[in-house]
Structure formats: structure tokens, C-alpha cells
C-alpha positions as CSV (number, residue, x, y, z in Angstrom):
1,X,0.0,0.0,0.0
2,X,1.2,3.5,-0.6
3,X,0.5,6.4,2.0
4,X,1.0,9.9,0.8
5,X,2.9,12.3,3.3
6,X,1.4,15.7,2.0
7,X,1.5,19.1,3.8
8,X,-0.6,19.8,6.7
9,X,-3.0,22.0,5.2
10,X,-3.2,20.1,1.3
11,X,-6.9,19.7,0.2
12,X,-6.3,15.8,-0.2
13,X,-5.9,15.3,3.6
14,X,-8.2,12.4,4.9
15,X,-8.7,11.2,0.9
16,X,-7.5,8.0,-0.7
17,X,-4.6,7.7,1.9
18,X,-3.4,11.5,2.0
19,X,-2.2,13.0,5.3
20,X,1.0,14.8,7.1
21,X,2.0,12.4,9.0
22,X,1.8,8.3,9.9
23,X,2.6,5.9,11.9
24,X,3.2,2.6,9.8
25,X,4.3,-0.7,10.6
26,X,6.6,-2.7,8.4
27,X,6.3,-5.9,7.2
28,X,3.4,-4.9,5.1
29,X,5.1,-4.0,1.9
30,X,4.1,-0.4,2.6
31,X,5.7,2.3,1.2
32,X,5.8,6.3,2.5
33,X,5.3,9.3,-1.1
34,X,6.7,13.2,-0.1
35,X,5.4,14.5,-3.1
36,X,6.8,18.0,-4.1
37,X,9.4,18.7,-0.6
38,X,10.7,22.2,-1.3
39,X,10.6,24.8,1.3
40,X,9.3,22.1,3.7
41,X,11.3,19.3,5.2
42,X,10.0,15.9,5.6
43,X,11.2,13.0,8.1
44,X,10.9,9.3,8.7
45,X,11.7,8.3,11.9
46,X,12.7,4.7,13.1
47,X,10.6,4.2,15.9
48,X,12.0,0.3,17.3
49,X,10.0,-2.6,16.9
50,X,8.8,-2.4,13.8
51,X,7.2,0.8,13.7
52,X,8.0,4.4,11.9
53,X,6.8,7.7,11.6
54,X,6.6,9.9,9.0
55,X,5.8,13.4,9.0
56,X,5.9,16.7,6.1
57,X,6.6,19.9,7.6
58,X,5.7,22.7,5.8
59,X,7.5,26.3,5.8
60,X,3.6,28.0,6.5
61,X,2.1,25.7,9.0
62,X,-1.5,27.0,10.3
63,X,-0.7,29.9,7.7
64,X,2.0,31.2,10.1
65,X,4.7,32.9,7.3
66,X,6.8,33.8,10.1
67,X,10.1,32.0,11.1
68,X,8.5,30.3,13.9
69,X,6.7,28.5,11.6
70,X,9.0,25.3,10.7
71,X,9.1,24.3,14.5
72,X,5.9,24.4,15.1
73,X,4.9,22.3,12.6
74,X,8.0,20.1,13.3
75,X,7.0,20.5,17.2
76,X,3.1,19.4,16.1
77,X,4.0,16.5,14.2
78,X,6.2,15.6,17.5
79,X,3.2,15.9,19.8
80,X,1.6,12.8,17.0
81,X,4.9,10.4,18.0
82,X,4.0,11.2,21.6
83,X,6.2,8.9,24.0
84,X,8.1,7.2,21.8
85,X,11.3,7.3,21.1
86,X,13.1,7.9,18.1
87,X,15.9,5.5,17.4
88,X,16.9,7.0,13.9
89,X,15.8,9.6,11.5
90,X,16.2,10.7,8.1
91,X,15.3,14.4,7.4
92,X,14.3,15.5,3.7
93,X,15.1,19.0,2.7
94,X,16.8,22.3,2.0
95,X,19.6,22.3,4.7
96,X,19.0,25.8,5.7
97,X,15.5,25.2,6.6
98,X,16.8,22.8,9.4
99,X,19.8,24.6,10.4
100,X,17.9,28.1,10.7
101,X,14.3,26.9,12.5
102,X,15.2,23.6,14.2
103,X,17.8,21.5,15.0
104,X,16.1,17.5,14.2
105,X,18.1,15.8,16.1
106,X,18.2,18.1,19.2
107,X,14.9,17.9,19.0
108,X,14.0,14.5,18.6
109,X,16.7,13.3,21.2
110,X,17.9,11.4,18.8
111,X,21.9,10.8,17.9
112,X,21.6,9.0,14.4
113,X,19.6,11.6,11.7
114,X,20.5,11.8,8.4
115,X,19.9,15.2,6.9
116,X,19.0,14.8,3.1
117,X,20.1,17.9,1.8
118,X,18.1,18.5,-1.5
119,X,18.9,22.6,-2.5
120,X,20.8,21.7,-5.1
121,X,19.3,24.1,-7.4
122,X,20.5,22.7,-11.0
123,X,19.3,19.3,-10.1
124,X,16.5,20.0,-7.8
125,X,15.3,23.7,-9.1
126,X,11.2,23.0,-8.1
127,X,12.0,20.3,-5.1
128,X,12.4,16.7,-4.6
129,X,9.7,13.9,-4.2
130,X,10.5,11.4,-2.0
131,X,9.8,7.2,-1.9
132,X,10.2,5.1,1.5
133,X,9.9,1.8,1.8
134,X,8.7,0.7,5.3
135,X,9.9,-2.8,5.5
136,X,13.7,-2.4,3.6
137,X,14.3,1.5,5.0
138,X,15.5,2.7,1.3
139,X,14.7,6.2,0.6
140,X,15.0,6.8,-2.8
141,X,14.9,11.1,-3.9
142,X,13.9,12.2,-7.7
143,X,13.2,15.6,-9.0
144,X,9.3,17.1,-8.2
145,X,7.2,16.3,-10.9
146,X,3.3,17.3,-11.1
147,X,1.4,14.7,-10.6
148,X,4.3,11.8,-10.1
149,X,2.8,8.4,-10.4
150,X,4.5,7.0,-7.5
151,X,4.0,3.3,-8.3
152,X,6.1,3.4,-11.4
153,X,9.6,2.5,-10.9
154,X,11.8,5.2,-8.8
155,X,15.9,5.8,-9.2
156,X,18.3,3.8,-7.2
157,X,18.2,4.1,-3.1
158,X,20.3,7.5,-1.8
159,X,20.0,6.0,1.8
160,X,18.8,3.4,3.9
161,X,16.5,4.8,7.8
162,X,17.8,1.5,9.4
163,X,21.5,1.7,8.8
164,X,21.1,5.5,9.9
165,X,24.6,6.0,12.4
166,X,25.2,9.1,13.8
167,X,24.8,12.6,13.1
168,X,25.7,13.7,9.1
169,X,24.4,15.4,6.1
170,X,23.9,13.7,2.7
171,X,24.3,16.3,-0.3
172,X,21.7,14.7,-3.0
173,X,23.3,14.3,-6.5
């Protein structure tokens, strides 16, 4: 099954598997879609036994355009994990969004995140769009496209949640 990790406020919310955030287990064959990540960050947390979270965070959360914005959306989608705790993470993204507004891995409590850092404008000029399968942990990143079908093939995996070891940035090709 495919779940669709949208922005908080996208019209599709609560339709044919469309919301900001999840909490999956694996061993379903399910996968995670970020369609169109661009001044929002997205993460997929490993949450132990089986279980992850996944969460879009977008740059004008409750139509808040200040710079506060980013953690309280980030700081919402927390309050969904509730007591669990994060055992790795893999944050989607421009890098300055995350270094600016929030610090992921600070504020997770978490000490293996992998920041995805997609502002690479000549290869990602419009954002990224993002595949995650639950039960392997590949992420694999390709340029936004409208309207991505999301069940056709995808490029080659960038990185994998569950091998996720410290703290360190990926710069997407």
C-alpha cells in the first residue's frame, strides 16, 4: 500500500490515503510518497519494533509565514509520536531550513539523523519527491514532478533509515 505524506494543510488530507503524518508498521510491503518537498522538510523516523513515523513539515504551518513557523509544525508532528522514542531519522530537505528553525536531532533526542540535503538548485530547481519503503528502509529522492505516479519505478536508493549512524548530512546528487 502507498501512504502519501502531504503538507498539513493540502486539500487531499483524509482522501484515498493522504495525510502529514503516519505511523506505519513494516512488514506490510508499505511504502511512504513526499510528493513535491521544497521549502518544507520531511522526516521518517525509526521508531523500534517495527514501527516508523513519518511526517511533512511545511515552511507556512497554520498559515503562520513567520520564522517560527518550521518548529511548530515540526514541534506538532512531534506531539503525533507522543512517548516514543526515536531510534533514527532521516530528514528531507533544503539544509538551511533545518539549520535556521530547528535543530532534528536536538529535538527529537535522537543521535543517528541523516539530513537529506536537496537545495541543489541545477538538479532539484522545483524540489524533490520522496519514496520510502517501510519494511527495507530505502529512501529513494527524484526531481518534483506534477502529478508523479509513485507506483512506477523510482531511481536507485540514496540511503537506507535502518543503517542510519550518527549525526551527518547527505548532499543529494
Amino acid at each position: 500500500m502507498l501512504f502519501y505524506c502531504v503538507e498539513p494543510n493540502d486539500a487531499r488530507i483524509g482522501q484515498d490515503k493522504h495525510d502529514w503524518h503516519f505511523l506505519i508498521r513494516s512488514g506490510f510491503a508499505h511504502h511512504v510518497a513526499f510528493p513535491h518537498v521544497d521549502s518544507c522538510l520531511a522526516v521518517v523516523c525509526d521508531l523500534g519494533g517495527g514501527r516508523i513515523f513519518a511526517g511533512h513539515i511545511n515552511g507556512f504551518y497554520n498559515n503562520d509565514f513567520s520564522a517560527n513557523s518550521h518548529i511548530q509544525a515540526f514541534n506538532a508532528m512531534l506531539g503525533q509520536i507522543g512517548s516514543a522514542a526515536v531510534q533514527r531519522a532521516i530528514v528531507f530537505g533544503d539544509t538551511n531550513n533545518w539549520q535556521v528553525y530547528l535543530n532534528p536531532a536536538i529535538t527529537l533526542g535522537c543521535l543517528n539523523v541523516t539530513y537529506m540535503d536537496s537545495s541543489n538548485p541545477a538538479s532539484y530547481p522545483q524540489g524533490v519527491d520522496v519514496m520510502f519503503d517501510i519494511d527495507s528502509g530505502q529512501v529513494k529522492l527524484m526531481p518534483y514532478q506534477a502529478n508523479r505516479n509513485f507506483k512506477a519505478a523510482a531511481p536507485a536508493t540514496i540511503v537506507n533509515l535502518y543503517t542510519v549512524a550518527g549525526i551527518n548530512t547527505v548532499l543529494c546528487p
